[in-house]
N, C-alpha and C positions, 0 to 999 in steps of 0.2 A: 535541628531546630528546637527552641525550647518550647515546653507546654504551652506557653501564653501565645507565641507567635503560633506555633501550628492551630490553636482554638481560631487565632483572629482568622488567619487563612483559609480554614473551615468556613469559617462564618461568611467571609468575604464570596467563595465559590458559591456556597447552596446562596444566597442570597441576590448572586447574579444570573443562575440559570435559573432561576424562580421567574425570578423578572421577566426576563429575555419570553419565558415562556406563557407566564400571565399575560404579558405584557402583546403578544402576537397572536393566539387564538392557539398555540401549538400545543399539541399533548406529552412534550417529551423534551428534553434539552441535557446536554452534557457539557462537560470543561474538561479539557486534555491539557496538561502542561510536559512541557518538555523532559524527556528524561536527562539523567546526569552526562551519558555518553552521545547526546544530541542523536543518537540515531531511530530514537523512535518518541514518541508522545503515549502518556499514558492518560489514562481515566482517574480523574481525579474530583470528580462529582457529576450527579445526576438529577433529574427531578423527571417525575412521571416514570415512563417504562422503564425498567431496572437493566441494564447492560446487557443481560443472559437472552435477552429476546434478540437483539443485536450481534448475537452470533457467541459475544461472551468476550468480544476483546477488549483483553482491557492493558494491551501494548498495540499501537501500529505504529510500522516501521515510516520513516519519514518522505521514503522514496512512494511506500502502497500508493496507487492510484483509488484512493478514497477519499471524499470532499474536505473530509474534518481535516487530512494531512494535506491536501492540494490546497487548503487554506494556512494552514500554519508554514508550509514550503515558499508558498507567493506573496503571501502576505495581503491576497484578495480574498474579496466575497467569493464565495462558490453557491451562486444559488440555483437549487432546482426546482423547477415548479411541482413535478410530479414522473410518474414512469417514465412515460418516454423521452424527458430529456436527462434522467439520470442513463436511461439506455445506451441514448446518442453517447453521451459524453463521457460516463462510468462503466461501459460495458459490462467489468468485472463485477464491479458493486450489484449492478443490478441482474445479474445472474446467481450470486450470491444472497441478495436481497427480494426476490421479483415478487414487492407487493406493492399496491399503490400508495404512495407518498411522497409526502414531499420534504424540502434541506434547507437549510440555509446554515452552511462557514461561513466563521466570521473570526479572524487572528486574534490574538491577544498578547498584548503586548504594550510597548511604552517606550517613545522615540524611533529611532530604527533599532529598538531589539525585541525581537517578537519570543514570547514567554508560553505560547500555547492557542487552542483555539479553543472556540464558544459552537457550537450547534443545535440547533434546533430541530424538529420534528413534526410536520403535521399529518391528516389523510389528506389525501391528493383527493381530489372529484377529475370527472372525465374535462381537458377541455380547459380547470384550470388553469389561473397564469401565479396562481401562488403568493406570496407576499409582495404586498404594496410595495411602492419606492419608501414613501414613508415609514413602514414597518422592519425595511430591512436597515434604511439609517437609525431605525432607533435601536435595532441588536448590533449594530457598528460600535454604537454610542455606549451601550452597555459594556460591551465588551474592550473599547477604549478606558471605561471608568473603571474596568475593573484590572485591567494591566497597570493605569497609574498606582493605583491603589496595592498591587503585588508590588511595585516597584516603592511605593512608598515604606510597604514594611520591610521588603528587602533591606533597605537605606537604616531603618530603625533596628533592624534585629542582626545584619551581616548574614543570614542566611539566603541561598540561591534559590530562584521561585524555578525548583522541578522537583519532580517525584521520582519515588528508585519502584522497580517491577516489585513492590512485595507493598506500595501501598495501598490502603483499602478505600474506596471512593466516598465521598459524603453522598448521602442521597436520601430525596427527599422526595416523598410520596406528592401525588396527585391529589388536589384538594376535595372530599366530598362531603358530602351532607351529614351531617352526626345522629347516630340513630340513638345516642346517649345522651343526654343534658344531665350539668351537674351541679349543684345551687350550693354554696359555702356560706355557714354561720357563725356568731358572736352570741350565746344567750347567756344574758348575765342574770344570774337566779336570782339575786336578792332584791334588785331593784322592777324587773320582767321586762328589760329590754333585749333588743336583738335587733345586734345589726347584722346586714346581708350583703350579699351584691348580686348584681342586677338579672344573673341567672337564675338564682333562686326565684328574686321576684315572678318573672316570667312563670318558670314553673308553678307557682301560685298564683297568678294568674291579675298582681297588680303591675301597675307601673312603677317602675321605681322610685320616683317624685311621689308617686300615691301613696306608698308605704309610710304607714305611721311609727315603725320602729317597736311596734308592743308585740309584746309575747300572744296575747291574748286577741290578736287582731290575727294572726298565724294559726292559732288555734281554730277558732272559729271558720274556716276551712278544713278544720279537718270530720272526718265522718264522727258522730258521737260517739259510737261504740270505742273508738281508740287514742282518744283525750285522756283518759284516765292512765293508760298506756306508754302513751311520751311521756308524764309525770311522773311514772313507775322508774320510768327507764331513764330519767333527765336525774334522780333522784340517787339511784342505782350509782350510774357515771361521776356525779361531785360527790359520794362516799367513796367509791374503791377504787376509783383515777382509772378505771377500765374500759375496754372500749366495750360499745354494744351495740345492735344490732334490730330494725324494727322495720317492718312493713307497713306502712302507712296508706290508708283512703283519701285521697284529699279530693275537694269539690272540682270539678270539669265544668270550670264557668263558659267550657268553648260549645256545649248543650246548652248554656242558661243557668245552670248549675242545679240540674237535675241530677246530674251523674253523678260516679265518681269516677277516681282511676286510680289506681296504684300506684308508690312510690318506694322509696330504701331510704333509711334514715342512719347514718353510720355518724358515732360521735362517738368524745373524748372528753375528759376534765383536763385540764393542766398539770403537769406534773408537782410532786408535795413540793419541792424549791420554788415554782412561781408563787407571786403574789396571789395569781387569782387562782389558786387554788381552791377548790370547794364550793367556790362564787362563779366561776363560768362555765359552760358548756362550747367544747366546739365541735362541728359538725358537718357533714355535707347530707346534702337532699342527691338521689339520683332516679333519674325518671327516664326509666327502657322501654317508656309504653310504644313506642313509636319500633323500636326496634322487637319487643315482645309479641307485640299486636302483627308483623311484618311475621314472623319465623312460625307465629301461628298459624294465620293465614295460608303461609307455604306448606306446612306441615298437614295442611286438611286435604293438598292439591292430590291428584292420584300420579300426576305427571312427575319424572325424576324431575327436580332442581337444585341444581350445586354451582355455588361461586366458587371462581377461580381469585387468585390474587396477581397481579401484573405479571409474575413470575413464571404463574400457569398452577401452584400449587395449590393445593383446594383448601378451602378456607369454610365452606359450608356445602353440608348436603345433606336436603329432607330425607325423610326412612322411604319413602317411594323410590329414590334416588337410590338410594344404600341396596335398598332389595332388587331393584333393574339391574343395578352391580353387580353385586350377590359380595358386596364385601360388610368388613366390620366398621363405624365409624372413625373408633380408635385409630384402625389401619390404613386410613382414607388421609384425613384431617392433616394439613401442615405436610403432603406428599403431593407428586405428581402422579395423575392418574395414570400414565403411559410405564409409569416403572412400580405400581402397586399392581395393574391387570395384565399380565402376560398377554392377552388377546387385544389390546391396548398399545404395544410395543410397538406396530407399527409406526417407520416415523411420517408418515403421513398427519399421525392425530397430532402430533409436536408442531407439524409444518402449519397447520391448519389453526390450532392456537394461537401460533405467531403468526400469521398471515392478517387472523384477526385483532390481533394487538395494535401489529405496524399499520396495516390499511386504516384501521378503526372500520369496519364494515362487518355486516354479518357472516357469517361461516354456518356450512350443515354439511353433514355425512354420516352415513353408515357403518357400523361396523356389526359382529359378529362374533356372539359372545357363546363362547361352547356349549353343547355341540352345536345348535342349529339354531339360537333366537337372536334374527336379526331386531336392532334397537339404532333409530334415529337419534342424531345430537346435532344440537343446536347453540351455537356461542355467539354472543351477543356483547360487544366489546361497550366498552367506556376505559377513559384514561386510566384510573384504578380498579382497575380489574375486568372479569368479565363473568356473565350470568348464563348459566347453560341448563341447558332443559332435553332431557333423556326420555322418550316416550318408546315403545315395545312396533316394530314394525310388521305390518301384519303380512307381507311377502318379501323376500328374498330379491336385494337390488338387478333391475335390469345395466344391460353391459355403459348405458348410456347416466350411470345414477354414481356421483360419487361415493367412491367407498373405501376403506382399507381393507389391509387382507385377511382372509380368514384365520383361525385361530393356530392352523396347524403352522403357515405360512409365520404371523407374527412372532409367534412365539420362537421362532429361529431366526430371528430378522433382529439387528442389532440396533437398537433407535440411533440413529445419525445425528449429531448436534451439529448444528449450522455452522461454528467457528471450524471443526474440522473441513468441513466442505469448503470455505472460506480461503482456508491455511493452503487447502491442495490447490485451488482455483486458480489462485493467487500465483506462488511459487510456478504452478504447471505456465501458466501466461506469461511470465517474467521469463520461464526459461526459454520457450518459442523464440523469443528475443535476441535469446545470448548464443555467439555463435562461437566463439573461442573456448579453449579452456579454462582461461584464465576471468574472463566475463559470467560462465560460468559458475567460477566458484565463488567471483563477486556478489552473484548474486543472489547467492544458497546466502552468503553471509550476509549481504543487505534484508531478509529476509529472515531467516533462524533466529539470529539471534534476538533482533527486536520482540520478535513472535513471541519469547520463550525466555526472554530476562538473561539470556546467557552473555558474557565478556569475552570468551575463547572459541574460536573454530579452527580446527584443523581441518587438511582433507589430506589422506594419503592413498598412493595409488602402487598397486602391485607392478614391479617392474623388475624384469628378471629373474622373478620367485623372490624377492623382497619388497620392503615396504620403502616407498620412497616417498619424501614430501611434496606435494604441489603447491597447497596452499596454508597459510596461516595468516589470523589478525588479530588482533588484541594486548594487550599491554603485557604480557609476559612473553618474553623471547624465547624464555627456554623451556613453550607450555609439547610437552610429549615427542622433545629431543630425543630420550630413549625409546623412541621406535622408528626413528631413521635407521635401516639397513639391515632390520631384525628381519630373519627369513620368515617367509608364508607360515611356517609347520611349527614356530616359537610358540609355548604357551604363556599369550599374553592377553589384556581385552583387546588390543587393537587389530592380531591377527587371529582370537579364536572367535569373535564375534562376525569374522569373514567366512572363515574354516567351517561356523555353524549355521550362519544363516539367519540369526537372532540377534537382536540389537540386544545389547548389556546398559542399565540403567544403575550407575553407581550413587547414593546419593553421602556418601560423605567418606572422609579418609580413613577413618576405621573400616569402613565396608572394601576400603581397597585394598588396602594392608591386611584383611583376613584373608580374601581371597588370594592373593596376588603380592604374596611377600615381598619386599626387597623394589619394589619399586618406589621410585621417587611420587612424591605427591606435591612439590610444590606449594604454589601460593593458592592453588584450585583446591575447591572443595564438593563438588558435586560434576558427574562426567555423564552423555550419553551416548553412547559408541553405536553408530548406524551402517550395518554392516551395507555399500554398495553392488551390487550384483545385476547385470543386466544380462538376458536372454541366459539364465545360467552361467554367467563366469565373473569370477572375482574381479571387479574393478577399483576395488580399494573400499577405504573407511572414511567417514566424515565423525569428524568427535566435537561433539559442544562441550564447555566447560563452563563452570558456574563458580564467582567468586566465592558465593554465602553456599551454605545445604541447602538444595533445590532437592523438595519431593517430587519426584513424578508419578502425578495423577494417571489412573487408566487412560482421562481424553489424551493427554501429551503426550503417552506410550504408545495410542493409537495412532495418531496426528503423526510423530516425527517417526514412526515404523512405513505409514502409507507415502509419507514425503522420500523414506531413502531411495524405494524404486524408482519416483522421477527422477531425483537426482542420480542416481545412476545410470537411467538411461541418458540423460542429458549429458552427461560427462564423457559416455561412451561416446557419443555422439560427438560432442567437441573436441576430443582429443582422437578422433579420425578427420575430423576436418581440417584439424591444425598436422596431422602427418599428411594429408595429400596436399595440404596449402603449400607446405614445406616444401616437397616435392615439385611440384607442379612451379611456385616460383625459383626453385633452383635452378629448376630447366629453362626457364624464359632467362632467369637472370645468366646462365651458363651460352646463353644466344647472343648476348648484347657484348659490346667491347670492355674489357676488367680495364683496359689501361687506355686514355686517349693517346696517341702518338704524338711525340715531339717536333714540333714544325717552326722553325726559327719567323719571326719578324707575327707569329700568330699565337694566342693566346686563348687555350679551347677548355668548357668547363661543359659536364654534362650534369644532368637528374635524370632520376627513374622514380618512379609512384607508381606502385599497381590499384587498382581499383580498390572500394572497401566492400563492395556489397555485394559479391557472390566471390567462390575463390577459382576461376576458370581464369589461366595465362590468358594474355591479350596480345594486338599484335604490334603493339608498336614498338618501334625501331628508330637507333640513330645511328650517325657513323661519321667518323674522321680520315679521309683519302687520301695521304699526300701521293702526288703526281708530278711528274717530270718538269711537269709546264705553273704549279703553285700545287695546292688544297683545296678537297672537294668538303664539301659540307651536306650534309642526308640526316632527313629526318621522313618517318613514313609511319602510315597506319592502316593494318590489314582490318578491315572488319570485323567483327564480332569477336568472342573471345570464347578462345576452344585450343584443342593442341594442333587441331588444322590450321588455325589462323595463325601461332607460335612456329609451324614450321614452313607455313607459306612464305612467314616474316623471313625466317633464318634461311629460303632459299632467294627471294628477290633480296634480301644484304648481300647475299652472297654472287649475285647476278651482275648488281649494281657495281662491285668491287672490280669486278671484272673488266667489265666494260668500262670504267675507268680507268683503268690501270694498264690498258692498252694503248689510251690515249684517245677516245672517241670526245666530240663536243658534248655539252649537256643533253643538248637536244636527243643526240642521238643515244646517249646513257637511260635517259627515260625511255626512248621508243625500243630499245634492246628488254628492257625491266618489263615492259608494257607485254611484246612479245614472248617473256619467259612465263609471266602469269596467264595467257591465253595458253602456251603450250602445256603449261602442269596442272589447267581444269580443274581447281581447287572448288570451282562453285565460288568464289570471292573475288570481292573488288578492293583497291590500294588507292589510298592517298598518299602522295611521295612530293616533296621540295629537296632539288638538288641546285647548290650554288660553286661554283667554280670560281675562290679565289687568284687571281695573282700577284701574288706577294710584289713586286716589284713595278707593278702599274697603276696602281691607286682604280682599278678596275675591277668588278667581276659581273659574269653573267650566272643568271639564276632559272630555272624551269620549276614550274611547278604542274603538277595531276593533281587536281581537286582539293590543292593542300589548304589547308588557313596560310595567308599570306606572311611572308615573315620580318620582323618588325627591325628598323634602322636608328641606332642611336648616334649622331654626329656628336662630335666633340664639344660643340655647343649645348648640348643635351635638348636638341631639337629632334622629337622622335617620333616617324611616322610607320608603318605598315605599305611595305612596297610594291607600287603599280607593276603587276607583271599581268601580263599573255598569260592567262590560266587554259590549260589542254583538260581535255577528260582523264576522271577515274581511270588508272591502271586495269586492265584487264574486261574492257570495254568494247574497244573496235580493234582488230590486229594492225589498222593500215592509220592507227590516230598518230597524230606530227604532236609536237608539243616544241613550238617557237623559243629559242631563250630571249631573257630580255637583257641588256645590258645596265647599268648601275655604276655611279661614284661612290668609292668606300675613301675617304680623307683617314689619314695617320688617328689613332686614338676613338675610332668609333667600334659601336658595339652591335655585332646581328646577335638576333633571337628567333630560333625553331623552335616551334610549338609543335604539340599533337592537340585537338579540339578536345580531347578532356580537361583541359589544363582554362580553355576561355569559353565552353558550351554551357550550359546550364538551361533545365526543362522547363519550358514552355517559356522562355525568352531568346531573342534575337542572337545569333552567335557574332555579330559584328559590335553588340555591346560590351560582350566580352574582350572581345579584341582589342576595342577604344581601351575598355579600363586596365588590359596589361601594358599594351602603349604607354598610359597616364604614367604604371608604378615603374616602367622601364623609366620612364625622363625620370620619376621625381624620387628615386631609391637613391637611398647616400649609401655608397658601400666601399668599401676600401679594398676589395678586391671581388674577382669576377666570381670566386664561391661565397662571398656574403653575397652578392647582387642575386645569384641564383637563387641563396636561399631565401630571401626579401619577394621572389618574385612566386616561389609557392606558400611562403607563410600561410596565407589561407587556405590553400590547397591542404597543407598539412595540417590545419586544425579540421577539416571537416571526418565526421564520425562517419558520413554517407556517400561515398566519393564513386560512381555510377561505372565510370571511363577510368581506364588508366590514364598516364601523363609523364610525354618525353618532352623535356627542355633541353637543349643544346643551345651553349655561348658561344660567342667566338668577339675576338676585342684584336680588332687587326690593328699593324702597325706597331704592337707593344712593345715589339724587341725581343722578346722572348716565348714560349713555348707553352705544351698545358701547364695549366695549374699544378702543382705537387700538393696532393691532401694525401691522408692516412690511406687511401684507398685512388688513390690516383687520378685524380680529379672527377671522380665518377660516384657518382651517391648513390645506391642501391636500399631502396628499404626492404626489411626483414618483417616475417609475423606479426611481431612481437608492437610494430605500431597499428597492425589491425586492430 
């Protein structure tokens, strides 16, 4: 972007969060715009508290559950009135955050293309309901004027309204009260006029309309003694063009003008090229009485007092202050006190400053300043800073009295920054989530990289004493190709920063090339290799990569070193879930039939879906019978889901076969299956629909135990769910009957077996799922019975949260011919890999 448009842009942000903030009572407001790789939003102005109180981030990833990204993602308000509905609703935030306050997100953007968000900031009170309706459509409002208005210079400049991780944010202090006034002159010497403007006036004490314009009217406030003085020195200035310097008494008409009060008179002549050289005087009046008179004051108190600046860093401390310390001022001034006083360190005093910033509320505590003189602190917040007062305590806190730790404690205690706490919070909560390996490493990389300005993630994982790839994203295909295959014991960063223990932080290709000859470098130019290890054992490496030279700060060496251990355990963790998923559904899928049978004049298609949200085999069961007398048709569901219930299935299939294939009627095929789960006491009950075609009688009878009923599609595509004599659960009463019913199947019609995962859904009716598979059986347009099948889980197969497993079994009598022929023989099995 060129200078003019990034200036206008500038201007445009502080000029909206101003607003937004003036404009609502709020002490704080920021602007995020999107970054170039859409996956995170960066900081790209401020006004009031400066970022670094906020934890310090100045990327969040687009997915974080944090308001400002849940606004820019939705493209809704997110407003929170105060703690406990940032609790309710932001969990993470507000454990990371837990001070009272209050939010409002608010997107930014122009048409449907949203450009970033707007946020604001205020203290929550107890009880609050937070910003009016009114007040939130007016930061709506702002933040609408100021998307058109990015979008307008976009259109004028061809530049894209985002920011890349390396830009600096605008920001604009909190308005306060000026303890300096400062009055600007025109005195034109040969004539004695002087002109002003209206601050000077003021500080002299007329109106500005009252002001006669004479030199001599100006004077005439000033004490006598020093008239002769500004003459010296007005004289001095139109001879040598130099500047000079005078303290002045002027009359204190705010006593009557009894008084006086002091002033600073700093002037110039024109330089020898102006005309009015030697003929003018310019100058400024500056008047510190307000601020001299104030530091006085403090300076006579016995009690410490030091101002802090939004940031925390100290901006003033009286010598009471400095000596309660026991530091130098020098050493103090423009630092923070937690990283000047070793006994300070604790990060309680940090937590406690910010606690007071965010809340806006008062703060006190103790600390203990070596050996043994305890001293009370006290901060005192306002938007621009905050005011703190240091008195000597005269006993040692009780266990009930807030305090930090003593000195020996602090001073080995590493002060904790809130964005690291943040970073871990975050990723730790996201990873609970993720239960694959692959979700996993999704979401190391939905997370790192935004976090951390990186382009490249790898993740490699030790397999067979080499290094093999799991994961990678980012625009270079062939980012750290040469350490696919390389052994454990190679000396390289990817396998010695495994070998050691130590994360390796490269920050540019010279740094790799010295240590680490002959290796490729790429289009990368900054690496940070995170060695994975969980309970002691190598699980591989996660490597970030950086387009531009990336410094790594101490925070991000700390940050991404406390982040490998989660991520290690979590991977360990998911990639034993995904070996006994693997397992565990071979086995189930090694139970069920690989091939349905060929049966002339019938047309048989199956599915299989395992559940998504635990990885325990389940029990359902289907099956294809041909018999002497037509084709049986079985679908059934054992209870619960375990290897009990997988091998209860695989002995009533194996029951059921039997007594078919002997020739028994339905009836008596269920009450044999009925009988074999009472004999084998599994502790479980079975749901079973068994239907006995006959190919050559346009007839079949059907039994069902407890099943969902199974659905009929006539030729007409009139489809109903079939009245049958339902008997009880399998494995219920030894002496239960279960009636068949009889049934018209016409040339061209189509049955459907279900398992109730496939139409149950919690805390609704399971007969309205059964209407709405009925509805998609009539009104599915399919050109064969594996489209129609897969038309009838479509939905099934988009859900992320799928409770039940789920067997479908087709059959399309009449057709003339046999199963379906697909790659896998009419039988669909899903793999892992769509969990």
């Amino acid at each position: 972007m060129l200078a003019g448009g990034m200036a206008e842009r500038e201007d445009l942000l502080a000029a909206a969060v101003v607003e937004a903030v003036e404009g609502t009572g709020a002490y704080a407001g920021s602007v995020f715009l999107q970054s170039r790789d859409r996956r995170s939003i960066v900081l790209a102005a401020t006004c009031g508290v400066p970022p670094s109180l906020l934890g310090g981030w100045h990327l969040i990833p687009v997915s974080s559950p944090i308001p400002v990204a849940a606004a820019y993602s939705s493209g809704r308000t997110v407003h929170l009135s105060g703690a406990d509905e940032t609790m309710r609703r932001f969990p993470q935030l507000a454990v990371a955050l837990p001070y009272a306050f209050g939010s409002c997100s608010v997107p930014v953007g122009s048409g449907e293309e949203t450009f970033g968000a707007l946020a604001i900031v205020w203290a929550a009170s107890p009880g609050g309901e937070g910003l009016s309706r009114a007040q939130r459509r007016r930061v709506r409002t702002i933040a609408k004027r100021l998307g058109a208005s990015l979008a307008d210079l976009r259109a004028r400049t061809g530049d894209p309204v985002e920011c890349d991780p390396q830009t600096i944010p605008v920001e604009t202090p909190s308005p306060s009260a000026p303890a300096v006034r400062v009055g600007l002159f025109d005195w034109d010497l040969v004539n004695g006029t002087v002109t002003v403007d209206d601050e000077l006036c003021a500080i002299f004490g007329f109106a500005p309309r009252a002001f006669d314009g004479r030199a001599e009217t100006l004077a005439s406030c000033l004490h006598p003694g020093d008239r002769a003085a500004v003459r010296a020195a007005a004289r001095a200035a139109a001879a040598g063009g130099r500047i000079t310097s005078r303290r002045l008494r002027i009359r204190d008409r705010r006593d009557g003008g009894a008084g006086y009060r002091t002033v600073e008179l700093w002037s110039r002549a024109p330089g020898a090229n102006d005309a009015r050289a030697r003929t003018h005087l310019f100058g400024t009046v500056v008047d510190a009485q307000a601020g001299s008179a104030a530091v006085a004051a403090v300076e006579r108190l016995r009690d410490g007092v030091f101002s802090l600046a939004p940031d925390g860093r100290v901006a003033y401390a009286n010598h009471s202050a400095l000596k309660l310390l026991g530091v130098r001022g020098d050493a103090l001034l423009g630092q923070f006190l937690w990283d000047v006083l070793p006994w300070l360190s604790d990060p309680d005093v940090e937590y406690r400053h910010r606690s007071a910033m965010i809340s806006q509320a008062p703060v006190s505590f103790l600390a203990c300043r070596p050996p043994d003189q305890w001293l009370d602190f006290s901060l005192h917040p306002e938007a621009d800073g905050v005011t703190g007062r240091v008195v000597p305590s005269g006993h040692p806190p009780s266990t009930s009295t807030p305090s930090v730790s003593s000195a020996e404690t602090a001073t080995a205690a590493t002060p904790a920054r809130l964005g690291v706490m943040y970073h871990v919070l975050q990723l730790g909560s996201a990873l609970t989530e993720a239960v694959t390996a692959r979700e996993v490493c999704e979401v190391i990389s939905d997370q790192l990289l935004p976090a951390f300005g990186g382009q490249q993630l790898a993740i490699y994982v030790v397999r067979d004493g080499t290094m093999r790839l799991l994961y990678h994203t980012g625009h270079h295909e062939d980012f750290l190709d040469w350490l696919e295959g390389v052994p454990l014991h190679a000396c390289l960063p990817g396998t010695e920063t495994l070998t050691s223990g130590a994360p390796l932080f490269i920050e540019s290709q010279q740094d790799l090339s010295q240590g680490y000859p002959g290796i490729p470098t790429g289009e990368v130019s900054s690496w940070a290799y995170l060695p994975l290890i969980a309970s002691s054992h190598p699980v591989g490496t996660c490597v970030l990569g950086f387009d531009e030279i990336h410094r790594f700060t101490a925070k991000d060496r700390g940050v991404l070193t406390a982040l490998a251990g989660l991520i290690a355990q979590a991977l360990e963790r998911a990639r034993l879930y995904d070996a006994e998923f693997a397992l565990a559904h071979g086995l189930q899928q090694a139970l069920l039939p690989h091939r349905l049978p060929v049966v002339p004049g019938i047309r048989t298609v199956a599915r299989y879906l395992p559940g998504t949200s635990g990885m325990d085999i389940g029990g359902d069961w289907y099956d294809v019978i041909p018999t002497g007398s037509g084709v049986c048709l079985v679908i059934g569901d054992v209870e619960g889901h375990s290897v009990a219930a997988a091998a209860t299935m695989a002995q009533l299939r194996s029951a059921v076969r039997a007594f078919a294939a002997v020739g028994h009627t339905p009836g008596d095929v269920m009450a044999g299956a009925n009988r074999t789960l009472i004999d084998l006491d599994p502790g479980l009950l079975a749901s079973c629909c068994y239907i006995h075609l006959e190919p050559h009688s346009h007839h079949a009878y059907a039994v069902t135990a407890g099943h969902p009923p199974p659905l009929l599609r006539r030729p007409d595509a009139t489809t109903n769910a079939l009245e049958l004599d339902i008997g009880p659960l399998l494995g219920v009463d030894r002496a239960s009957v279960y009636p068949a019913t009889r049934f018209d199947l016409p040339p061209g019609s189509v049955l459907a077996l279900y398992t109730d995962g496939l139409v149950e859904e919690r805390g609704a009716d399971i007969n309205v799922g059964i209407d709405g598979l009925r509805a998609s059986l009539a009104h599915a347009a399919a050109d064969s019975l594996n489209q129609l099948a897969d038309r009838l889980l479509h939905n099934a197969r988009g859900s992320s949260y799928r409770t039940d497993d789920i067997a479908l079994l087709l059959a399309e009598y009449g057709s003339g011919h046999g199963a379906e022929v697909t790659p896998d023989h009419g039988v669909i099995l899903t793999d892992s890999a769509q969990r």
